[in-house]
LOKOLPA-668601 format. One line per 10 residues: for each residue z, y, x of N, C-alpha, C. Coordinates in steps of 0.2 Angstrom, whole numbers. Last residue first. Example, Ala and Ser with C-alpha at 12.3 -4.5 7.8 and 13.67 -1.06 7.14 Angstrom:
35:-11:64:36:-5:68:39:0:64 | 39:-28:66:39:-22:62:39:-16:66
This chain:
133:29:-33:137:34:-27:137:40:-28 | 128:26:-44:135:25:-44:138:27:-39 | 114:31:-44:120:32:-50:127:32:-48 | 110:22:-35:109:30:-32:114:34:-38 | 108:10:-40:113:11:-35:117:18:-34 | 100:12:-51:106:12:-53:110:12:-48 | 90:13:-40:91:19:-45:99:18:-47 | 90:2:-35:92:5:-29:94:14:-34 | 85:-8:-47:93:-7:-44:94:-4:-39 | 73:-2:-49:75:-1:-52:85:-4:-51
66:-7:-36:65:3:-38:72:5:-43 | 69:-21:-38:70:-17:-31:71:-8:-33 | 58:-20:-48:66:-22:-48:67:-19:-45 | 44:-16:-44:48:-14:-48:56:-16:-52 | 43:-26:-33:45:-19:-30:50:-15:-37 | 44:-38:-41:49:-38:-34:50:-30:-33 | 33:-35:-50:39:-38:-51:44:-36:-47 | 21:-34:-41:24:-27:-45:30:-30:-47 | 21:-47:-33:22:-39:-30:25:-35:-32 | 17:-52:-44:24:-56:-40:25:-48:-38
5:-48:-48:11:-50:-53:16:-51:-48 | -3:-50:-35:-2:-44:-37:5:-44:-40 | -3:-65:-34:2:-62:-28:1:-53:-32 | -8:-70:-44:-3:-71:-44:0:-66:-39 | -22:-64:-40:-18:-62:-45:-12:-63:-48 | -22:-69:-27:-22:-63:-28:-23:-62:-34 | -26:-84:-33:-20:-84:-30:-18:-74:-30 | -38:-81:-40:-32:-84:-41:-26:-82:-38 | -47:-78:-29:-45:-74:-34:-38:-75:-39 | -46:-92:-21:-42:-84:-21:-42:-81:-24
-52:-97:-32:-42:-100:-32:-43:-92:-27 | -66:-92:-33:-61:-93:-38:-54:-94:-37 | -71:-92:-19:-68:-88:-21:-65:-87:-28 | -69:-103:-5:-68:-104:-12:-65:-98:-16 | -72:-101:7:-78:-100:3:-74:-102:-5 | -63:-103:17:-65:-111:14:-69:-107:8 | -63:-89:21:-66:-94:29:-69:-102:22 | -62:-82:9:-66:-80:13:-71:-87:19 | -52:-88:1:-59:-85:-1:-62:-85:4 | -42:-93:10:-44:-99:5:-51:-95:1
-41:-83:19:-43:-89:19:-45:-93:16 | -35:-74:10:-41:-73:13:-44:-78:13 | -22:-79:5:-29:-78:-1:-35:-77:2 | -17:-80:17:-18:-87:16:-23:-85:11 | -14:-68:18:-20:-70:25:-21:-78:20 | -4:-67:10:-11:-61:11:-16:-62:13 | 6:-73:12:3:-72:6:-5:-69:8 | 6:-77:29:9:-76:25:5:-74:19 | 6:-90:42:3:-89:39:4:-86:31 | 13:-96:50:14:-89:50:7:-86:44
12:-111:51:20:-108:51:19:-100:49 | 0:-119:43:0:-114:46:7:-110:46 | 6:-138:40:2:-131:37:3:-126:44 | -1:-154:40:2:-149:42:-2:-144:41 | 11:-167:29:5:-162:32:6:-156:35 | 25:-171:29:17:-176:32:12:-172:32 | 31:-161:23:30:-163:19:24:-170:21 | 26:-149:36:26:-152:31:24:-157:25 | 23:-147:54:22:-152:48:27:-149:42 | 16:-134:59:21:-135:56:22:-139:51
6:-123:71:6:-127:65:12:-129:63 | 7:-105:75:3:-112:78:5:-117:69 | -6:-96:65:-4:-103:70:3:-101:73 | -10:-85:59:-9:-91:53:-4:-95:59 | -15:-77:68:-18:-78:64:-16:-84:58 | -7:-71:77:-4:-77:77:-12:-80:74 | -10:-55:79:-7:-58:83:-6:-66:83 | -23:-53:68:-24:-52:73:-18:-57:80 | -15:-58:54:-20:-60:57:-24:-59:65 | -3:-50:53:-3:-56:56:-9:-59:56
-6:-35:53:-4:-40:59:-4:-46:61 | -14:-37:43:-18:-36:49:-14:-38:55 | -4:-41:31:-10:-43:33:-14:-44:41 | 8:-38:21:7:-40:28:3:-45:29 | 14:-36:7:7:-35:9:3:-38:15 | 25:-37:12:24:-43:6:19:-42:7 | 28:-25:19:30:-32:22:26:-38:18 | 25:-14:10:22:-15:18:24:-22:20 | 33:-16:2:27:-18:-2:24:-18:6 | 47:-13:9:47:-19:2:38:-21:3
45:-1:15:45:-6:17:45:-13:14 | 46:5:2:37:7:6:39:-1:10 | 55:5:-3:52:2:-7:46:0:-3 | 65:8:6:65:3:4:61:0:1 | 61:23:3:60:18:12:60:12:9 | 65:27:-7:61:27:-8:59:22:1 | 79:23:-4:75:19:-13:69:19:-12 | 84:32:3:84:25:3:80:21:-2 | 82:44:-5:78:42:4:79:34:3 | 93:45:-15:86:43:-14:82:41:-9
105:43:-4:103:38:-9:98:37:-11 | 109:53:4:102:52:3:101:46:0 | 123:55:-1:118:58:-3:110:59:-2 | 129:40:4:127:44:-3:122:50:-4 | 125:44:20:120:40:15:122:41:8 | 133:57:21:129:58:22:124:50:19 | 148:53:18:144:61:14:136:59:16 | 153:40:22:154:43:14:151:50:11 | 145:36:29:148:32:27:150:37:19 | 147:46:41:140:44:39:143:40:34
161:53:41:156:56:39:149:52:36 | 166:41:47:167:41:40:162:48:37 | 160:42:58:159:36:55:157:38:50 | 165:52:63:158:52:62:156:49:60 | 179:57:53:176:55:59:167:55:60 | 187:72:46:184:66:45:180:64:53 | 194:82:46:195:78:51:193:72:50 | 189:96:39:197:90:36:197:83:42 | 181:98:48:186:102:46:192:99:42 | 173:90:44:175:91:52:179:94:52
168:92:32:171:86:33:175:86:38 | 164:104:32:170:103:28:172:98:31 | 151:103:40:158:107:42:164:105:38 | 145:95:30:147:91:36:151:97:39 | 143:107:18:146:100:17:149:96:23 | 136:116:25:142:116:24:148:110:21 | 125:109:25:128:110:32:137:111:34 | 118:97:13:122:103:17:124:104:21 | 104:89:18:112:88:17:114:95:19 | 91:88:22:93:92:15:101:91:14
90:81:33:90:88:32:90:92:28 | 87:66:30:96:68:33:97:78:30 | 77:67:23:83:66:19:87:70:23 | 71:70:36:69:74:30:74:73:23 | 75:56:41:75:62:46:74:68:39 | 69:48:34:74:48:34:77:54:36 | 56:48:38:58:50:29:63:51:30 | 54:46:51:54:54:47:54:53:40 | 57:33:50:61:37:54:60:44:50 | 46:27:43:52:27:40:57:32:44
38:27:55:34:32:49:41:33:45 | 45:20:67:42:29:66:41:31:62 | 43:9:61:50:12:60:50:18:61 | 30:2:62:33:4:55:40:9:55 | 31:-5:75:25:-1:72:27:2:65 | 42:-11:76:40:-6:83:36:-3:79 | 41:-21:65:46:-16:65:45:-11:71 | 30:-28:71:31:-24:64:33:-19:63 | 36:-33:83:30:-29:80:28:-24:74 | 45:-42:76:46:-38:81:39:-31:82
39:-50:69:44:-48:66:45:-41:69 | 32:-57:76:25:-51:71:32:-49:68 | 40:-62:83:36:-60:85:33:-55:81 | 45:-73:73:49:-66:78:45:-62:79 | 35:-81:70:38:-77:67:41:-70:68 | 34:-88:85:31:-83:82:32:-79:77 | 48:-94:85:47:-90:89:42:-84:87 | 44:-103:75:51:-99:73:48:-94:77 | 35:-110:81:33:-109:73:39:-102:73 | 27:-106:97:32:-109:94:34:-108:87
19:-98:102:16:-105:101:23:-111:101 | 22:-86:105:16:-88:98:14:-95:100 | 29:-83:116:32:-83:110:27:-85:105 | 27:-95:130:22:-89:126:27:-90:117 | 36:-103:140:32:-105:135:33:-96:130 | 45:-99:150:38:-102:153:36:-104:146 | 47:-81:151:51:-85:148:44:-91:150 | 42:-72:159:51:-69:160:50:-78:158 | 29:-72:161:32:-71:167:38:-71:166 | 26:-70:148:25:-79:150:28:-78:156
25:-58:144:31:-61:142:30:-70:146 | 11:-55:147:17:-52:152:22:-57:150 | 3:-65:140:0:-65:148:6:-61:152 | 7:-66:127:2:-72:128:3:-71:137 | 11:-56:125:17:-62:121:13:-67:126 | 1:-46:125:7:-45:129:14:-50:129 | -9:-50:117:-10:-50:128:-1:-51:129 | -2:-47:108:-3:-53:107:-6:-57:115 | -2:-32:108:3:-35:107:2:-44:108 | -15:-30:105:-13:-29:108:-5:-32:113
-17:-35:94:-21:-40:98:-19:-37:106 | -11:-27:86:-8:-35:85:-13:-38:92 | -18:-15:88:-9:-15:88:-9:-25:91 | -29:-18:78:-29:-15:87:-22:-15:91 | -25:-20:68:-26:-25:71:-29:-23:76 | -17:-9:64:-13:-15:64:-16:-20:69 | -20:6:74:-21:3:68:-18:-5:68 | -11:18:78:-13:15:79:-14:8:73 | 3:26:73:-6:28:72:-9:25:74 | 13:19:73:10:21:66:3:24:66
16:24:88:14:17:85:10:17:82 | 20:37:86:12:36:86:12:30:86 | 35:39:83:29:39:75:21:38:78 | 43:41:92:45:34:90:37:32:84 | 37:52:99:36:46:104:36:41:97 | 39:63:90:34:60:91:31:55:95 | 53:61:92:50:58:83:43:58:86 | 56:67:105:57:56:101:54:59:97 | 52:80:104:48:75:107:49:68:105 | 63:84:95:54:84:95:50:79:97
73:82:103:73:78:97:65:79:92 | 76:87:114:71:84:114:69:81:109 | 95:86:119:89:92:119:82:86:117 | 104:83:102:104:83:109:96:85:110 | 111:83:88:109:90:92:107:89:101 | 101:72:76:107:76:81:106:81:85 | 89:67:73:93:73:67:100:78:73 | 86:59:80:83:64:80:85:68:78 | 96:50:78:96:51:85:93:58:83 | 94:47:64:100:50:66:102:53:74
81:41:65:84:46:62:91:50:64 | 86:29:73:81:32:75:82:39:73 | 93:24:63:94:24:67:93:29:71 | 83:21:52:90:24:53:93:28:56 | 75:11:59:73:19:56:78:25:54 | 81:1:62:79:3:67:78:11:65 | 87:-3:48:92:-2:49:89:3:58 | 71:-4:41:77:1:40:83:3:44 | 65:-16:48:62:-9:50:69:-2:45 | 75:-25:47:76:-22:52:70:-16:54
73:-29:30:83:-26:35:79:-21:43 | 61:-29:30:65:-26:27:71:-22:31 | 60:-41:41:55:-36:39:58:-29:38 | 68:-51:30:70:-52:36:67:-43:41 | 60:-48:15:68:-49:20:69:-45:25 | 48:-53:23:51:-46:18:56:-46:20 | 48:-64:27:49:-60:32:49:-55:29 | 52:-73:14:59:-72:20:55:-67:25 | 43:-72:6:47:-70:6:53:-68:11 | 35:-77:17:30:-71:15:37:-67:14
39:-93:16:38:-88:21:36:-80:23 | 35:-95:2:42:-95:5:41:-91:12 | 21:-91:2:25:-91:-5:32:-87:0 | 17:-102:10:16:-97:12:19:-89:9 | 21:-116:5:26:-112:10:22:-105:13 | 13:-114:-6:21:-114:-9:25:-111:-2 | 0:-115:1:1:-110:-4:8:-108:-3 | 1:-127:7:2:-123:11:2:-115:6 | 2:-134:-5:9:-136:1:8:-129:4 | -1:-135:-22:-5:-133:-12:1:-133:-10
0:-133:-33:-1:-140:-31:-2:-140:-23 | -3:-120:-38:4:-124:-37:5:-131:-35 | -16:-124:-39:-15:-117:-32:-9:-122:-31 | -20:-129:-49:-20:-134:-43:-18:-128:-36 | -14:-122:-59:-11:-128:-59:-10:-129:-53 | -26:-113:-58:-19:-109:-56:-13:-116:-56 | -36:-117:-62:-35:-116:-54:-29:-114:-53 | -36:-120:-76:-35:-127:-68:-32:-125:-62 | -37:-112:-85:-29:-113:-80:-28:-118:-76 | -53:-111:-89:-45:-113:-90:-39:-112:-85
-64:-113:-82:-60:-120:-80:-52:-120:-85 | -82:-112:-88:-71:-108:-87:-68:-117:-85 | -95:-110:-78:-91:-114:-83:-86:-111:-80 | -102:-104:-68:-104:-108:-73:-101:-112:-78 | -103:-88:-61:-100:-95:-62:-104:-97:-66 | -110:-79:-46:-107:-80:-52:-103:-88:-54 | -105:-76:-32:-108:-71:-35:-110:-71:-41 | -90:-81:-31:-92:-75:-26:-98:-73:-27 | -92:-91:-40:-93:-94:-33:-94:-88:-27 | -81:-98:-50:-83:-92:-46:-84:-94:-40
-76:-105:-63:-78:-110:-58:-81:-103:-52 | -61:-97:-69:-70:-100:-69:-70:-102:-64 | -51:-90:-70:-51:-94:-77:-58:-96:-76 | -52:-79:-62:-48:-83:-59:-47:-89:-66 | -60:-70:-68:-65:-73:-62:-62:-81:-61 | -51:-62:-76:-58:-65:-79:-59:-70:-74 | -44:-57:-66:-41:-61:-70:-46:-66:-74 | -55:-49:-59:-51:-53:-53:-48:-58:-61 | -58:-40:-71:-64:-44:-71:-59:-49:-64 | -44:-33:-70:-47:-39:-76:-51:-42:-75
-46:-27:-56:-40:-31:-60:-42:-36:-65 | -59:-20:-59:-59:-26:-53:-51:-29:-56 | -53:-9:-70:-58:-13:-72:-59:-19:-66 | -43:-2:-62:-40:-7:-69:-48:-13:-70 | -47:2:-50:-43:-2:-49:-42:-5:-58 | -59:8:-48:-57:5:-44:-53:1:-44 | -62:13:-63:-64:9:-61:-64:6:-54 | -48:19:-65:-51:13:-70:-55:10:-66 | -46:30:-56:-42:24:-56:-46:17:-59 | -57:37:-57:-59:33:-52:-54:27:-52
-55:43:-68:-61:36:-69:-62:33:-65 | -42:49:-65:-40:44:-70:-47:39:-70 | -48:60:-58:-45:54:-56:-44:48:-59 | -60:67:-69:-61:60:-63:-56:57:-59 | -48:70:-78:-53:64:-79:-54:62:-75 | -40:81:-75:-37:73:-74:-44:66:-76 | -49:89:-80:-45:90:-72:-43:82:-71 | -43:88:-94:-53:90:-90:-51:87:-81 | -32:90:-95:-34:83:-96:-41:85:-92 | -30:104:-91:-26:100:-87:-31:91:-89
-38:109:-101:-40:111:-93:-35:107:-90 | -31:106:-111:-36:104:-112:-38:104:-104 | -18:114:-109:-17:106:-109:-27:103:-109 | -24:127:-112:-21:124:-106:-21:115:-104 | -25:127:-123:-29:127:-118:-29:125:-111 | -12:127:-128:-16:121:-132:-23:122:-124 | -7:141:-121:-5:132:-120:-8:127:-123 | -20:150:-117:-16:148:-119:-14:139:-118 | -34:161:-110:-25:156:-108:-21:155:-113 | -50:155:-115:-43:158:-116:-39:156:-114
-60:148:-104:-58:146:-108:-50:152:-109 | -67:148:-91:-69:154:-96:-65:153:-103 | -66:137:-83:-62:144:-80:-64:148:-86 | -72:128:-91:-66:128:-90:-62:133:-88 | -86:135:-89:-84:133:-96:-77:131:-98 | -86:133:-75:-87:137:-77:-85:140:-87 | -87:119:-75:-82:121:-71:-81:127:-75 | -99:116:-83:-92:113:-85:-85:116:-82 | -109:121:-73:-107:123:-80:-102:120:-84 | -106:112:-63:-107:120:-62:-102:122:-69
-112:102:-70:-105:100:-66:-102:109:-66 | -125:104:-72:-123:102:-77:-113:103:-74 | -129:107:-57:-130:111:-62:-127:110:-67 | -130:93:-54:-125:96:-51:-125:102:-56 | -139:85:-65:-131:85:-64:-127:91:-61 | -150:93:-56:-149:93:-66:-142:89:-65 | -151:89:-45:-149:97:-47:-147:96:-52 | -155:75:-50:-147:76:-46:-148:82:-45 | -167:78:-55:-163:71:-58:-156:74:-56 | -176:82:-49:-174:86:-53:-166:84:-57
-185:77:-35:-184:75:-42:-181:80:-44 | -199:87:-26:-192:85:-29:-190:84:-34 | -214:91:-24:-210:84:-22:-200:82:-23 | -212:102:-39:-215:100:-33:-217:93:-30 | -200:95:-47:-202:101:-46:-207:100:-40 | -201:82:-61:-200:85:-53:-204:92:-52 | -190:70:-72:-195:79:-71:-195:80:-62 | -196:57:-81:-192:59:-77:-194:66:-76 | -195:42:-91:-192:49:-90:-192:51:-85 | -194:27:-89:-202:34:-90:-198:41:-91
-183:24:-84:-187:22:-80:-194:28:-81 | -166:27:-89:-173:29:-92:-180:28:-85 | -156:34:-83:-157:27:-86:-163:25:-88 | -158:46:-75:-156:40:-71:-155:34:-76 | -160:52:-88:-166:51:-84:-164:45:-79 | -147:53:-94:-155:47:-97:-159:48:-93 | -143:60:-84:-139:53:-85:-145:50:-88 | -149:72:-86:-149:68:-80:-148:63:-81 | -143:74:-100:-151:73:-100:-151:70:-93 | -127:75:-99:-133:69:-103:-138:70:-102
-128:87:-92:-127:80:-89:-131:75:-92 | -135:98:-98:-138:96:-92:-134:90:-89 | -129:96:-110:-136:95:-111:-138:94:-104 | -115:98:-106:-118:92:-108:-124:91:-108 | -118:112:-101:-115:105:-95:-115:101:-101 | -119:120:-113:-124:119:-105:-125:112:-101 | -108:117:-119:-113:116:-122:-119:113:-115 | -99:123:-108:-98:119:-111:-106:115:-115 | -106:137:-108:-104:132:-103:-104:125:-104 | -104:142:-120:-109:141:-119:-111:137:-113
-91:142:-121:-92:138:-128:-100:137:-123 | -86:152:-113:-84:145:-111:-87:138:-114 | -92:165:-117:-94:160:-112:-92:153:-109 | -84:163:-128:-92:162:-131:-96:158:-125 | -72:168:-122:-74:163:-126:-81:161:-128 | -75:180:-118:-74:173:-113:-74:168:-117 | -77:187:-128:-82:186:-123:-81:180:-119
């Protein structure tokens, strides 16, 4: 019986999608009830009947796997079409003259020639890489940190995690222009020149911010490693008279080894991704001769593809340049995923 009913669902919910579908393709086609089209019942009814055709299928493992692929379609269509089908047509785009609504000619790999020909591209490149880095080291070692205050036994350790984590909920560029009064109008009282109007100095600045705004969310990944270390494990240690050092040095980071892979990775792609910040507090400024010209000191990977689409309208080398900066991304993180695995091997 429940087979007959699954086979007849089945059946149902194609005839009732595919006929929707050619109605929405189909200009002379169409059916209403009254003053209602019939068009989008006729799908959802059609969606009904495939649920229904799915829950009515026998249990077994071959059937199984069929109701598990059923299930994974729409994610899998929303992947393609959000992110593999804009991937290729952005690589298509980045090989033509693209003007943001069509082109007229392939250029071929000109654009990608004349990207590596930009000064301020190459030090956007270098500068992008160093506050990853830079980014890196101190939203981790602050997160750390943080984590092990909260993980200890002193009273209130509720209350910090959710002091150090609403930063993180605050959005980037509500944060930056926040932050940016605060370098621009309080900090000018202690120092007489405003940290964003010196190249090195601003750097600091979105370094500083960054890590205030990020080190909350890394704190309780940490905090949730530290918790699955045995208890018995740290009594032992205390008990052969290991110190607290050598407690945290030798039982307790080997065994969140994973923790670490995965922190490092979110702050790896949050830093190289680094957009909102630093559009709101610097926007790219102040300036920095190179080379006899002069380029934007703060201006990193992200904001610089904007810019070159968005503000100078050239949307073919942005889309250029955001196809190189994807390729570079997935490279870096997946090395990075892949020596922090062999690390988590040898401790």
């Amino acid at each position: 019986m429940k087979k007959i009913i699954s086979i007849a669902g089945f059946v149902a919910a194609a005839a009732l999608i595919g006929f929707s579908l050619f109605m929405d393709l189909s200009d002379s086609v169409n059916l209403y009830l009254g003053d209602i089209e019939l068009r989008g019942p006729l799908l959802i009814l059609g969606i009904v009947a495939l649920v229904i055709g799915i829950y009515s299928l026998p249990i077994d493992k071959a059937n199984n796997k069929i109701i598990n692929i059923l299930f994974l379609i729409p994610v899998l269509l929303t992947f393609v079409v959000t992110v593999i089908v804009p991937f290729i047509l952005g690589i298509f785009y980045s090989l033509t003259n693209w003007n943001g609504v069509g082109f007229t000619k392939f250029v071929g790999l000109e654009n990608y020639v004349t990207m590596f020909q930009q000064n301020d591209y190459i030090y956007s490149f270098v500068v992008t890489f160093l506050f990853t880095v830079v980014n890196m080291i101190c939203v981790n070692v602050v997160a750390f940190g943080l984590a092990l205050l909260c993980s200890s036994k002193i009273k209130g350790t509720n209350v910090y995690r959710a002091v150090y984590f609403v930063p993180n909920l605050i959005g980037g560029i509500v944060l930056g222009y926040v932050w940016q009064f605060i370098f621009n109008k309080v900090f000018i009282m202690i120092s007489p020149e405003s940290m964003l109007s010196n190249p090195n100095s601003a750097f600091i600045a979105i370094v500083i911010v960054s890590t205030w705004q990020y080190s909350g969310y890394i704190m309780m990944i940490y905090v949730t490693g530290l918790q699955t270390i045995p208890k018995d494990v740290l009594e032992a240690s205390g008990i052969d008279g290991a110190s607290p050092l050598t407690t945290l040095l030798k039982i307790k980071i080997p065994m969140i080894a994973n923790t670490f892979t995965v922190c490092i990775f979110l702050t790896l792609i949050n830093s190289f991704k680094q957009f909102d910040l630093n559009l709101s507090i610097t926007g790219g400024a102040p300036t920095r001769m190179l080379a006899g010209k002069a380029v934007q000191s703060t201006e990193f990977l992200a904001l610089n593809i904007y810019n070159t689409a968005i503000t100078k309208t050239n949307y073919a080398m942005g889309q250029t340049k955001a196809v190189i900066f994807f390729i570079v991304l997935a490279i870096v993180s997946l090395t990075q995923v892949a020596l922090s695995k062999k690390k988590e091997v040898e401790l």
